[in-house]
C-alpha positions as CSV (number, residue, x, y, z in Angstrom):
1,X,0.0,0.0,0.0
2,X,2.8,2.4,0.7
3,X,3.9,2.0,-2.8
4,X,1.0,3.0,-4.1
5,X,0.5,6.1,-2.3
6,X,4.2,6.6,-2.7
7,X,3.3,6.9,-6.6
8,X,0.5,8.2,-6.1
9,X,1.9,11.4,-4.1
10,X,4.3,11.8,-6.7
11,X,1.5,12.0,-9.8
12,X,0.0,14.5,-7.9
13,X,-0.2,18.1,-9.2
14,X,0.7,20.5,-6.1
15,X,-0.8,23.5,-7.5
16,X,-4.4,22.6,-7.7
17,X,-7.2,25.1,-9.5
18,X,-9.8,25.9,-7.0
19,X,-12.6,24.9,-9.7
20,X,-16.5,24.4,-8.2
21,X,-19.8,23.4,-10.0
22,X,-21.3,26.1,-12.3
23,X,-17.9,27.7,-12.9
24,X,-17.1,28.2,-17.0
25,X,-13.6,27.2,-17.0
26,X,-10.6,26.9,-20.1
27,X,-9.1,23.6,-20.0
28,X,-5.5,23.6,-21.9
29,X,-5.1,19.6,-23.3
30,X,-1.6,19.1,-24.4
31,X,-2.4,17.2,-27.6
32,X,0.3,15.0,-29.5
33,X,0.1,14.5,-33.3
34,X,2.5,12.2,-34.7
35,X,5.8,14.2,-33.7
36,X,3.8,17.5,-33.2
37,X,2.6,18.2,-30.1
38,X,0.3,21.8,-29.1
39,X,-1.6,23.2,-27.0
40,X,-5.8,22.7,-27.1
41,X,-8.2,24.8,-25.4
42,X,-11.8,23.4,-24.4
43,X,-14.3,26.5,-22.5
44,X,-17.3,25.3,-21.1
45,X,-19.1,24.8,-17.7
46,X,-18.4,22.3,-15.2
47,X,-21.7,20.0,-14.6
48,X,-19.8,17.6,-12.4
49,X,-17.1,17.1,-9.8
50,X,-15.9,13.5,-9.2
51,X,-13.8,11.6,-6.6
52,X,-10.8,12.9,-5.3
53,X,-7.6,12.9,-4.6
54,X,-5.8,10.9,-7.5
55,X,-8.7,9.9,-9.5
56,X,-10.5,13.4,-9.3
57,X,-12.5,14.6,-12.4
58,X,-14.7,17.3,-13.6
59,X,-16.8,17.1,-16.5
60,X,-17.2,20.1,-18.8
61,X,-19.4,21.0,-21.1
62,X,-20.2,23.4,-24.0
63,X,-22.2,23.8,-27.2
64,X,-20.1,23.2,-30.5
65,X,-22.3,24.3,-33.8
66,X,-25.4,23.5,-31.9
67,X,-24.3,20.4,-30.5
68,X,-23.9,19.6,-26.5
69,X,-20.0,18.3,-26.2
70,X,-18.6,17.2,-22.6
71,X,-15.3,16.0,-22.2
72,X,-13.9,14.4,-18.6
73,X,-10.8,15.6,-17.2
74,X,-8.8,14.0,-15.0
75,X,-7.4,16.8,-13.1
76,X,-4.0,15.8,-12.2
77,X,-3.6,14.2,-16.1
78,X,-0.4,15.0,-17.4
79,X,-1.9,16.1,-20.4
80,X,-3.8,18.8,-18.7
81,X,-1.8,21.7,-19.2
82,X,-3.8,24.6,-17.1
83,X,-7.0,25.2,-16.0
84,X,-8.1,28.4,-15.6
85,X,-11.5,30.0,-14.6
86,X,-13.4,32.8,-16.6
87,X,-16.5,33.0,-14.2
88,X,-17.8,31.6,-10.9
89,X,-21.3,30.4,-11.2
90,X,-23.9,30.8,-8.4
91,X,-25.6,27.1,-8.2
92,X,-27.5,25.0,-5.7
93,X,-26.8,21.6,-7.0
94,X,-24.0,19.4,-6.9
95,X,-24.6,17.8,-10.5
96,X,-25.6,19.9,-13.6
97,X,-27.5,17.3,-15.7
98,X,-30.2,18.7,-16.1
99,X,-28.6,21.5,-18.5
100,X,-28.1,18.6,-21.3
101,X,-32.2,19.4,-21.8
102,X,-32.1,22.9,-22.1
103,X,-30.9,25.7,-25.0
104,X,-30.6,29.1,-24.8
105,X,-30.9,30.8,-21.8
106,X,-32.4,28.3,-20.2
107,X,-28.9,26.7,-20.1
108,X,-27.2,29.9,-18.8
109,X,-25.9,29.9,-15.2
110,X,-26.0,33.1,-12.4
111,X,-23.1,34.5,-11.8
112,X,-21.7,34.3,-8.3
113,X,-21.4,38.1,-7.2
């Protein structure tokens, strides 16, 4: 058991973003292309918190063309590169789901003043 939370401590990411439910974040995914690697930015709101420690997630979602797109971060992934927040949002759930069924403003989240 030590070893694993010997390797866990070290996959660890000591700067942690202090990221909530409702908040629209930018999540920067280091993408790799053949020999090409760059830098990928998905904006959207966070509709879920998961876990913690290691395995801790958020899931993020936004509206491409019309379309509802959520992705799931792992938040001390490698891959992630920064995440940084453009808005808190004022909500009083601990899961968003039930923004997949709305459009519009219906979908929009308070701002937290």
């Amino acid at each position: 058991m030590d070893l694993i939370k010997a390797l866990n401590e070290k996959q660890m990411k000591a700067e942690v973003p202090q990221v909530q439910v409702g908040d629209t974040v930018r999540v920067h995914v280091k993408i790799k292309e053949g020999a090409r690697e760059r830098v990928q930015v998905f904006e959207g709101t966070v509709i879920a918190k998961k876990h913690g420690g290691i395995e801790e997630t958020i899931t993020v979602r936004r509206l491409s063309y019309g379309v509802g797109v959520e992705k799931v971060f792992p938040v001390h992934s490698p891959s992630i590169v920064d995440i940084e927040t453009v808005r808190h949002g004022f909500v009083r759930r601990a899961k968003l789901y039930y923004l997949r069924d709305r459009v519009g403003k219906a979908a929009k989240v308070r701002e937290k003043l």
